[in-house]
C-alpha positions as CSV (number, residue, x, y, z in Angstrom):
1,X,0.0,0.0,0.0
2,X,1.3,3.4,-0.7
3,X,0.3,6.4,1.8
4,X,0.1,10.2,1.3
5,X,2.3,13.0,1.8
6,X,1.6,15.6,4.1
7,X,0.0,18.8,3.0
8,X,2.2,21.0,1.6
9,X,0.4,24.0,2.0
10,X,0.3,23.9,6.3
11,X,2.3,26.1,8.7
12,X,3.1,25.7,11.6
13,X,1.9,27.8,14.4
14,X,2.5,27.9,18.3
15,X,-1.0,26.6,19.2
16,X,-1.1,23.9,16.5
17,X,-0.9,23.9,12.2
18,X,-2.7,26.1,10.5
19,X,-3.9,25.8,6.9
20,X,-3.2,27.4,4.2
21,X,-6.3,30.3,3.3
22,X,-6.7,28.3,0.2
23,X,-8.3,25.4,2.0
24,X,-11.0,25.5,4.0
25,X,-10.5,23.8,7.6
26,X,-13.0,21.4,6.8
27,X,-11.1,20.1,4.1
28,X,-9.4,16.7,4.2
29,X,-7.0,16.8,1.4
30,X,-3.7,15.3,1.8
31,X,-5.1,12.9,5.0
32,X,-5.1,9.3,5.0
33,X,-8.0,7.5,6.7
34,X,-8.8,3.9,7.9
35,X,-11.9,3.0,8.6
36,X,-12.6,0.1,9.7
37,X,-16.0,-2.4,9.4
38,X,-16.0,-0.5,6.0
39,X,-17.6,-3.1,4.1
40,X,-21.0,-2.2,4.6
41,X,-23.8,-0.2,6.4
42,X,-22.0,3.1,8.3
43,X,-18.4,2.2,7.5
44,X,-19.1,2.5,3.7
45,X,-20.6,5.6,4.2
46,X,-18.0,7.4,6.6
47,X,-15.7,6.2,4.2
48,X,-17.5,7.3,1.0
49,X,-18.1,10.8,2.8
50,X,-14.1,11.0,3.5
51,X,-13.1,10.4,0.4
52,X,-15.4,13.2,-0.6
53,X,-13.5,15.5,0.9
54,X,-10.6,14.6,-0.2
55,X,-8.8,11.9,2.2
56,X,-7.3,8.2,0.6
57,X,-9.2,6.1,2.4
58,X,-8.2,2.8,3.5
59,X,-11.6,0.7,3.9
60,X,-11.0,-2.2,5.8
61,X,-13.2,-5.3,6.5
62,X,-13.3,-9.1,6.7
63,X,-14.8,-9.2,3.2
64,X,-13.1,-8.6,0.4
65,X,-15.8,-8.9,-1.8
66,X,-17.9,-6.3,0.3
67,X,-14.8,-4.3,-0.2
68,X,-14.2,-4.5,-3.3
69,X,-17.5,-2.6,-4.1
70,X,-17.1,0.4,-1.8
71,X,-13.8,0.9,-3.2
72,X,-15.5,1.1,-6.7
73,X,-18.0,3.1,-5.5
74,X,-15.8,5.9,-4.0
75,X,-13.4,5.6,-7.4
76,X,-16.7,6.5,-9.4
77,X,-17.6,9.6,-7.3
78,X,-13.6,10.3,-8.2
79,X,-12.4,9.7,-4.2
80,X,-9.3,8.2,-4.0
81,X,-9.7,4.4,-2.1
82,X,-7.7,1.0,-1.0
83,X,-8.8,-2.1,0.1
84,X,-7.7,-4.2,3.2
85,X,-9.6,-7.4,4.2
86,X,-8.6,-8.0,7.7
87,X,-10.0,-9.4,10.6
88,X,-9.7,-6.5,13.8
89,X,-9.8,-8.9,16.2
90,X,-6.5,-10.8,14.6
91,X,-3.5,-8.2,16.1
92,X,-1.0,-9.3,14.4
93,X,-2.2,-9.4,11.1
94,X,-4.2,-5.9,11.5
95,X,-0.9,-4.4,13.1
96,X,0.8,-5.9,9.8
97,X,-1.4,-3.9,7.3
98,X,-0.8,-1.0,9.4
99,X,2.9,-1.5,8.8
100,X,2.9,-1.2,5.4
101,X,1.0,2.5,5.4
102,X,3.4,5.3,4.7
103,X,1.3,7.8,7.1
104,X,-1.8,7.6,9.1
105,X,-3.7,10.8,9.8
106,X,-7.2,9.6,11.1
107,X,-8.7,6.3,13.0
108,X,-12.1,5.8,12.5
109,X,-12.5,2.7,14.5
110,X,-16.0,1.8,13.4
111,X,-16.1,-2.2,13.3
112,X,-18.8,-3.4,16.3
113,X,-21.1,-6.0,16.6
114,X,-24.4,-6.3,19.1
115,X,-27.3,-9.4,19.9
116,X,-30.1,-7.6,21.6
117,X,-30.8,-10.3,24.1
118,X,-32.7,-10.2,27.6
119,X,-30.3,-9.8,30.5
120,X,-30.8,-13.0,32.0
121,X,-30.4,-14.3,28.6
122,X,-27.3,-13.3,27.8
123,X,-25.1,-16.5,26.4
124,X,-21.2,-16.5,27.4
125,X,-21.5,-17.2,23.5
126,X,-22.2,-13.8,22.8
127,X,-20.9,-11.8,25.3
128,X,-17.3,-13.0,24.5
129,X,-18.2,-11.9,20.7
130,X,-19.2,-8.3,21.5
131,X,-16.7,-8.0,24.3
132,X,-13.9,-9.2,21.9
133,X,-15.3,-7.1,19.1
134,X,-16.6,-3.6,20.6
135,X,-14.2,-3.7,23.3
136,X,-10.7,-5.4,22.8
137,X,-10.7,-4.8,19.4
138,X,-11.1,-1.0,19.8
139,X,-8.2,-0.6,22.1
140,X,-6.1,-2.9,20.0
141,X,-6.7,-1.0,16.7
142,X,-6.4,2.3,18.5
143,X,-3.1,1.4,20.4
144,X,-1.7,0.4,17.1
145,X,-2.8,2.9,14.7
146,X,-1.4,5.9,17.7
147,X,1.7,4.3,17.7
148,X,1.6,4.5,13.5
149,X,0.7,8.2,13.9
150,X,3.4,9.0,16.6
151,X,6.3,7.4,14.9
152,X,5.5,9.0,12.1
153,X,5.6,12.5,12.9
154,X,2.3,13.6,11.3
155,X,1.3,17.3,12.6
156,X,-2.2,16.2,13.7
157,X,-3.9,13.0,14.2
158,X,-7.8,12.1,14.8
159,X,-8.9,8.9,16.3
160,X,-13.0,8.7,16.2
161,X,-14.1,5.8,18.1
162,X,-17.8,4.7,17.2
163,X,-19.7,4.9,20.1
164,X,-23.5,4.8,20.7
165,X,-26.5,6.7,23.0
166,X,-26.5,3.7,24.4
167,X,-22.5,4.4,25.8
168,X,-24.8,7.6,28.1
169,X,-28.5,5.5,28.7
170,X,-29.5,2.2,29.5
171,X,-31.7,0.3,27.5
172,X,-33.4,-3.1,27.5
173,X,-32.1,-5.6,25.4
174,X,-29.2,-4.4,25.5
175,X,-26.9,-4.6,28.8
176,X,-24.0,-5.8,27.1
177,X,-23.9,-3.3,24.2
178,X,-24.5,-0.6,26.4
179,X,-21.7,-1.9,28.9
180,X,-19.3,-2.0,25.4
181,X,-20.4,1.3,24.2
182,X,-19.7,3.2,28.2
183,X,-16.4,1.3,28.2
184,X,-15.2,2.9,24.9
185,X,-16.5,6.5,26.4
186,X,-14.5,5.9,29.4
187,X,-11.4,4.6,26.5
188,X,-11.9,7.2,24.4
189,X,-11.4,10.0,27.7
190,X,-8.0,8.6,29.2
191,X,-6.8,8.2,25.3
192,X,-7.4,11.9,24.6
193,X,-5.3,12.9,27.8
194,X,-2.3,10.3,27.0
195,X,-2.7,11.3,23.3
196,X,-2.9,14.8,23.6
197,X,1.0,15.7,23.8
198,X,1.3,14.0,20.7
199,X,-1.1,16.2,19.0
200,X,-3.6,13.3,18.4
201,X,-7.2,14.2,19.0
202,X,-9.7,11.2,20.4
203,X,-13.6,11.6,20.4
204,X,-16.3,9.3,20.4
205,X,-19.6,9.8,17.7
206,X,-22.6,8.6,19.7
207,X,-25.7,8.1,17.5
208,X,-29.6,7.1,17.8
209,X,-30.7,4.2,15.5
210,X,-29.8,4.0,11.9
211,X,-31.3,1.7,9.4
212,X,-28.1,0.0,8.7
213,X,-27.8,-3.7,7.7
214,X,-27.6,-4.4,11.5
215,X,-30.1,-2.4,12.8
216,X,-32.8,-3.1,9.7
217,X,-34.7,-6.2,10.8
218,X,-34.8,-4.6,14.2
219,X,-37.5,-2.3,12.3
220,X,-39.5,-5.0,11.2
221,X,-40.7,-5.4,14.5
222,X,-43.6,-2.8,15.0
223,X,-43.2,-2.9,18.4
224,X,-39.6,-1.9,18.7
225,X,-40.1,0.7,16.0
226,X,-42.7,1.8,18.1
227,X,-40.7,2.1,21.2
228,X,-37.9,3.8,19.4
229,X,-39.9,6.7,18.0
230,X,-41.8,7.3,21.5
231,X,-38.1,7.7,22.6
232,X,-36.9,10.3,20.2
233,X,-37.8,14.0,20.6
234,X,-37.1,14.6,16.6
235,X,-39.6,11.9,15.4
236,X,-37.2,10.4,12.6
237,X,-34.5,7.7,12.5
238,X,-30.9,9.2,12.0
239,X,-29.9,9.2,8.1
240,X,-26.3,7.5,7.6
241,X,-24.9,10.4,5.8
242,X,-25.5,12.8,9.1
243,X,-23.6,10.2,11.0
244,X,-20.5,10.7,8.2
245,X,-21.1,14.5,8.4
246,X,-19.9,14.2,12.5
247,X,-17.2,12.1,11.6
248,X,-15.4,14.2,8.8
249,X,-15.9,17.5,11.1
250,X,-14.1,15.6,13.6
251,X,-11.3,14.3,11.3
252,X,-10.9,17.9,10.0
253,X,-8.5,21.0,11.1
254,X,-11.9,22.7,11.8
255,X,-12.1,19.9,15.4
256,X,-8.5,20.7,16.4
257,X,-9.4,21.8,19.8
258,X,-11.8,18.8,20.1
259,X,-10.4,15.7,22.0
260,X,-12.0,13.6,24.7
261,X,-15.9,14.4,24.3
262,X,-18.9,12.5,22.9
263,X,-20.6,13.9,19.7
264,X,-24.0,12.9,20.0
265,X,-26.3,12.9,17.5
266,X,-29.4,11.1,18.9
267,X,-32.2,13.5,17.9
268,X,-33.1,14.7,21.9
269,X,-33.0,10.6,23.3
270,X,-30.5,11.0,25.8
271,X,-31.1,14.7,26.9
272,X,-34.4,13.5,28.6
């Protein structure tokens, strides 16, 4: 894999780098960006919306295949994209295809997994799976991909760890994914403080729902749809693209300041 080359057109400045007046600080150009779970639903779309704005986005997932058409999809809107099928939860070979990158400018560490399940129902089964997924795998790709950014020198780095409402509420159905989600808020927090010297910002996005392929035959239930909407002040499910939106602004020059707080966009549910 070949990486990208740091913008030429940044200078530095006592509190941080500023951009050239050509660019606007919302403006991605020159970054390099993994996502990871990239191969469908949310990931595809924060790393379609990246590319947009001019990072190379690295998409990685376990399927190629799945891959294989984001990749094409972000070439036809004329983004620049790479593939990397990789399991997150196998270190070694994830901290492999980190070690070929060049440079590494923003995380977004996106891959996550949940089983809505009574409490009492819970299987070891899956509660290993989500806690190896949502919760050892986000530290493990975070630790690695700071360690890329910090031996590399970049100027600024941006590690966005997806998150959920249901890191701040509680919810039935879901104790384990709820106890995943606060454990990454509480990650996310000490990482922006150890991180911060190194000029590496880390923030959790916490949305509501979004019809993704995980979430969709949640829907189908009229009953849970039912109980969702009662629960949301804005009356709508959250569109996939306003989820991206959140994640470029915090990738960008225009979050530089930002590090160690919870974007939520949840449409009023946990301000009740």
């Amino acid at each position: 894999m070949t990486g990208t080359s740091e913008q030429h057109d940044a200078v530095d400045h006592p509190g941080g780098t500023v951009m050239g007046s050509q660019k606007s600080s919302a403006s991605l150009d020159g970054l390099a960006a993994l996502v990871t779970g990239a191969g469908r639903g949310l990931g595809a779309e924060i790393a379609s919306a990246l590319a947009q704005r001019g990072a190379t986005v690295y998409a990685l997932s376990r399927s190629a295949s799945e891959l294989d058409d984001v990749v094409t999809r972000i070439h036809n809107e004329g983004g620049q994209a790479s593939a990397i099928a990789c399991d997150v939860t196998d270190v070694d070979a994830f901290s492999a295809a980190i070690d070929r990158m060049d440079r590494l400018h923003v995380l977004v560490n996106n891959a996550g997994t949940n089983f809505p399940t009574g409490f009492v129902d819970v299987t070891l089964e899956q509660l290993d799976a989500m806690l190896l997924l949502n919760v050892r795998s986000v530290f493990t790709v975070a630790q690695v991909c700071a360690r890329k950014m910090i031996a590399s020198g970049i100027a600024r780095g941006s590690i966005i760890n997806m998150s959920s409402q249901m890191g701040h509420v509680g919810a039935i159905r879901r104790s384990v994914y709820c106890m995943t989600k606060r454990a990454i808020e509480g990650l996310t927090k000490a990482m922006a403080l150890e991180l911060a010297a190194n000029r590496i910002c880390v923030n959790t996005v916490a949305p509501t729902f979004v019809e993704t392929p995980m979430t969709k035959s949640f829907f189908e239930d009229a009953t849970f749809y039912n109980w969702v909407m009662e629960r949301l002040p804005m009356g709508r499910l959250l569109p996939a693209e306003d989820v991206a939106a959140a994640v470029c602004y915090l990738a960008s020059p225009a979050a530089a300041m930002v590090t160690g707080t919870s974007l939520r966009i949840d449409g009023g549910w946990t301000a009740q």
